[in-house]
N, C-alpha and C positions, 0 to 999 in steps of 0.2 A: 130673851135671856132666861136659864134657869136659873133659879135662885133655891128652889126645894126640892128635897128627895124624897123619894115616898118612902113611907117605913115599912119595910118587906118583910120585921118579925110580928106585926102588927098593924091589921088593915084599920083599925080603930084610932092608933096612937099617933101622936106628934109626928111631921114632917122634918126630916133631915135640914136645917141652916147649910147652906154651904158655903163655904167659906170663902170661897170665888164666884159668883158666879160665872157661869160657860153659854154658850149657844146651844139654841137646842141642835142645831146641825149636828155640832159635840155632842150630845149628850143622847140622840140617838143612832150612832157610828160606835159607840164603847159598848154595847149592847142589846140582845134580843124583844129583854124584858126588863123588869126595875130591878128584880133580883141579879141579876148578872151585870147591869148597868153599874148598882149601886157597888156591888164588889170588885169589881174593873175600874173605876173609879179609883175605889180607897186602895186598890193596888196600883196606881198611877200616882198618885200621891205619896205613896211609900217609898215610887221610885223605882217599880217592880215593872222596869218597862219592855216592854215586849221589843224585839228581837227582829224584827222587820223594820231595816232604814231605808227601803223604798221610796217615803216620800222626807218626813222634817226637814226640808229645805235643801237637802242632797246632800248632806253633811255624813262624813265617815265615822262619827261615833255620838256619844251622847253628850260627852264634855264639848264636842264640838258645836253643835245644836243649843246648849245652854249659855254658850261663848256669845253665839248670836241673836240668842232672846235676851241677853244682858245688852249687847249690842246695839241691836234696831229696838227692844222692846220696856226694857228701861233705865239707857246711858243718865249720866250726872254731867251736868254744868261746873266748870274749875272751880269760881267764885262761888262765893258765899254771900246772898241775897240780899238782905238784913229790910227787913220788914218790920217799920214802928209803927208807932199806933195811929200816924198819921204821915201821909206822905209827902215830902219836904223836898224844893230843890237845893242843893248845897249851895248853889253862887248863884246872883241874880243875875237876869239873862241881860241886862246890858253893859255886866263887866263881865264876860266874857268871847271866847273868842268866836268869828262865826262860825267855823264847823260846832263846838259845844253850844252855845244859843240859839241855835236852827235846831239841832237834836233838843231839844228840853221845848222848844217849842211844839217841836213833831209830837212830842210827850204827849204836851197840853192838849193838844188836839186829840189825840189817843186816850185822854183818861176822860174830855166831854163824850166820844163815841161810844166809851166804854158804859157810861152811865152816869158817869160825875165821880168828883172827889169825895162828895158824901156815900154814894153808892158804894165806894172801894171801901172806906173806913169803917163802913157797918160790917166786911167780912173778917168774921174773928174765925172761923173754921170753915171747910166744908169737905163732901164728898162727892167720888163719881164713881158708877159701873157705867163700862162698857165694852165692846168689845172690838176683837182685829185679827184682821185674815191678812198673811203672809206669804210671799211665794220669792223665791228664790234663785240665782244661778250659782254655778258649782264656779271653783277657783278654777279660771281662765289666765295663760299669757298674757299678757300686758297687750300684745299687738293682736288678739281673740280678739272675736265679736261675741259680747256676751248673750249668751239669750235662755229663759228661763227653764228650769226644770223641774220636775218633780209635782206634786199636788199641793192647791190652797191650804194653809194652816191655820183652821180657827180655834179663835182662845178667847178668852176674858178677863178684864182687871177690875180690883178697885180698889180706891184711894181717897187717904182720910189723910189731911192735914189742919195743923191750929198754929195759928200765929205765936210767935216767931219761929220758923226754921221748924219744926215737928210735920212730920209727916211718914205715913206708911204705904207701901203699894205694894201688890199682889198681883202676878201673871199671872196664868195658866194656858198654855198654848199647845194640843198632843197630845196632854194629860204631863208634859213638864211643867215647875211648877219653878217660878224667881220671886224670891219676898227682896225688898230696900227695903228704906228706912234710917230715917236722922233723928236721935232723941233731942237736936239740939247740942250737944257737944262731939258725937263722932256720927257718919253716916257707915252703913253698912248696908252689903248683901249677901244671899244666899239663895240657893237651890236644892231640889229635889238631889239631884246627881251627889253634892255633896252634903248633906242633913246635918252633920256634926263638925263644919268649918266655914266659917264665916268671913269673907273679907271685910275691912275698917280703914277708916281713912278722917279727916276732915269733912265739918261740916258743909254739903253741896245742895242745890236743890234738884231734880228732878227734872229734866230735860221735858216730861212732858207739858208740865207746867204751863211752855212755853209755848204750848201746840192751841193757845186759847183757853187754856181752863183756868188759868190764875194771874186775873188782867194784874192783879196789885203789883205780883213778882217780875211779874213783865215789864211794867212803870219802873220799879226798881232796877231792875235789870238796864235797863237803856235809857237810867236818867242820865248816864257817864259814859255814853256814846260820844261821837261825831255821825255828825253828816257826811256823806262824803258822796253825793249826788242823787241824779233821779233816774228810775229806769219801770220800762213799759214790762209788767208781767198780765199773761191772761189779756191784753185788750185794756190795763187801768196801768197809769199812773204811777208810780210809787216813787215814795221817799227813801232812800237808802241810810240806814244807820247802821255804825258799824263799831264791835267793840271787842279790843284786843284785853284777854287778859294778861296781865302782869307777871314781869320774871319771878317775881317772889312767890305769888302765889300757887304758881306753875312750879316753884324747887321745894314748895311744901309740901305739892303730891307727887314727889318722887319718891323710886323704892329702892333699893340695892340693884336690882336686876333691870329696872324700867328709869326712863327721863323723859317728862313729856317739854319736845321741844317748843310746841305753839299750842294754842286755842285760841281761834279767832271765831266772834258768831255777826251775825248781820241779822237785822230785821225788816223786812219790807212794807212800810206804811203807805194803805191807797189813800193818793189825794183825795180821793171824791166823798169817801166814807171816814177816812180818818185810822181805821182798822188794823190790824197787822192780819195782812194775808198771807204770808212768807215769812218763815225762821229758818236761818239755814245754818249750820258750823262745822269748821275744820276743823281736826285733832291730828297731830302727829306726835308720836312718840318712838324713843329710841330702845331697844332692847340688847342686852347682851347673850351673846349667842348660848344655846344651851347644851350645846357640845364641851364635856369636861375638860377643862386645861385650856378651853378658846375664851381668852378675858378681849383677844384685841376683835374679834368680826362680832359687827352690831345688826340688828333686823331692822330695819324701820316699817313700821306699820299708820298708814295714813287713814283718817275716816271722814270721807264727807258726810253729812246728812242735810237735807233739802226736805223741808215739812212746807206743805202746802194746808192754807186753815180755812175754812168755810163755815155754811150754816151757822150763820151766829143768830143765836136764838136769846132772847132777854129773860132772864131765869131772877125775881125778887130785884127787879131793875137792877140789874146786869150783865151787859151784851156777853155770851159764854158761847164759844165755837163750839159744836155739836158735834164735825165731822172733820174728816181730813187724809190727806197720803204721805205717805214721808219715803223716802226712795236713800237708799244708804250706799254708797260706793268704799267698798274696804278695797284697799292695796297694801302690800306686803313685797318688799322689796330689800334687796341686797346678799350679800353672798352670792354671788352669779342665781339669785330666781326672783323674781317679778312677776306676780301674781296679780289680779285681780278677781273680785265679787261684788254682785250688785243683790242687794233684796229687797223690796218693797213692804211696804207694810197702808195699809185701809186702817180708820177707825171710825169708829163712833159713837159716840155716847147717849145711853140708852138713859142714863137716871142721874141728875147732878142737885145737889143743895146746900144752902150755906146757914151757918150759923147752928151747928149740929148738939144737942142737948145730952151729956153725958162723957164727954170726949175730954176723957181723962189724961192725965201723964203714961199709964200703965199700958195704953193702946198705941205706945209708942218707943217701948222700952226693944232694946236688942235685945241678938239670941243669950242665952244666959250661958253660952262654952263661950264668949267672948269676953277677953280679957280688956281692962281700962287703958286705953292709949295714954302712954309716958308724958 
């Protein structure tokens, strides 16, 4: 991963910070030499995107490309995580019922694999770079067999969060570029495509979270599960936990034009390691149509995603997944069309640490064209 620019008005002077880092694969495909790299760069950044959509994932414009690196590259989870300074089960596991008391036990075993309850509680922040290559199929019939097109799309992220709820991530995939981020009272994102609009909502965590890099929020996440059986992935074992979210909080992220009807996520714990191998979650939501005067035809648009987690590596005694796939089915259906798409997404994490010195409120505040939600 690159992480410095060379300074091309000054062979003597300071190295360019970047502010993502990229792969070097990126970073030499945007140019000849460092002078042209570095200006191709800060005009992909600007948004000054070139004019050839050959490959970004076979998508017909750039709002649509950005649609899908929000998508597969940094979705939100419905709920709202809540992360204390110590991790607590709400009911003890022998007044409750056996799907809840099997899941909080699956927990317990999950947070010894993890490192221990001490382990989790010494994480008050951390960071990760890394990055992820993408490829794609174009919207297919429903009754199509999809099959990929276009070229691999490598990018890089990185992400800084502090306990409670605070955290910022950073894409770059193309040279598009998707900033999130929750200050803790409202989460938000934005893009290169749009620079001076921001979308807001309630506070969410970060879908990647779950992919192994934040065992805490993942305890938290599926302390209010059920079980709801066992099933063989890869050759292991696993434990099935499984957690619906709530009507209410599902009518809190509604918008005039959108209702998400469900979010369901599952997590897949192996018997033999304890670990979560598997994080998988539906989304469906209903849209109203965007043809004027049409208030009665709705779009429904469904998303699965299937994240596969590996490479767990012990980073400051704590087991932190390193690597992973996650595979995205979007369907879009109604009105007489039934589409389908699939994209894949690789990562890996090149650099993770906790406990980060400096990690202020201010590296965590939204864009400032955004107005305070009511």
């Amino acid at each position: 991963m690159r992480k410095l620019c060379p300074n091309v008005e000054n062979a003597k002077g300071l190295e360019t910070v970047l502010e993502v880092p990229i792969p070097e694969k990126m970073w030499t495909k945007i140019g000849r030499n460092s002078s042209s790299r570095w200006k191709n760069l800060r005009a992909l950044m600007n948004a000054q995107i070139s004019k050839d959509k050959s490959s970004h994932l076979k998508t017909s414009s750039n709002h649509e490309f950005i649609a899908l690196l929000k998508l597969v590259g940094s979705p939100l989870i419905p709920q709202q995580v809540l992360q204390s300074h110590h991790i607590t089960f709400v009911s003890p596991l022998t007044n409750s019922p056996i799907e809840l008391s099997s899941a909080k036990y699956i927990v317990q075993q999950y947070i010894a694999a993890i490192g221990g309850i001490d382990a989790l509680d010494s994480m008050k922040s951390m960071y990760a770079v890394g990055q992820v290559r993408m490829i794609g199929s174009e919207m297919r019939q429903e009754d199509a067999k999809l099959k990929q097109f276009g070229k691999t799309e490598a990018g890089g992220f990185v992400l800084w969060q502090k306990n409670p709820n605070l955290w910022h991530f950073q894409l770059v995939v193309s040279g598009y570029k998707v900033s999130a981020g929750c200050d803790g009272n409202i989460t938000w994102d934005q893009s290169t495509s749009q620079p001076s609009h921001a979308n807001k909502g309630p506070p969410r965590p970060l879908r990647r979270f779950f992919q192994g890099l934040d065992p805490r929020c993942t305890t938290n996440l599926f302390v209010e599960a059920i079980c709801v059986g066992e099933k063989t992935l890869n050759k292991q074992e696993c434990f099935l936990l499984k957690l619906e979210t709530s009507q209410d909080i599902l009518e809190s992220q509604n918008t005039p034009q959108t209702e998400i009807i469900r979010h369901t996520m599952w997590g897949y714990f192996s018997q033999r390691t304890g670990l979560l191998i598997k994080f998988e979650d539906n989304k469906l939501v209903k849209m109203k149509s965007h043809v004027k005067g049409d208030d009665d035809n709705f779009v429904f648009w469904e998303t699965s995603i299937e994240s596969l987690i590996e490479d767990y590596r012990y980073v400051n005694g704590v087991n932190i997944a390193h690597g992973g796939k996650s595979v995205v089915m979007l369907y879009r259906y109604g009105m007489e069309i039934n589409h389908k798409r699939r994209v894949e997404e690789t990562w890996k994490i090149e650099e993770i640490g906790f406990n980060v010195c400096g990690l202020s409120m201010d590296c965590f505040l939204p864009p400032s064209d955004m107005e305070p939600m009511e």
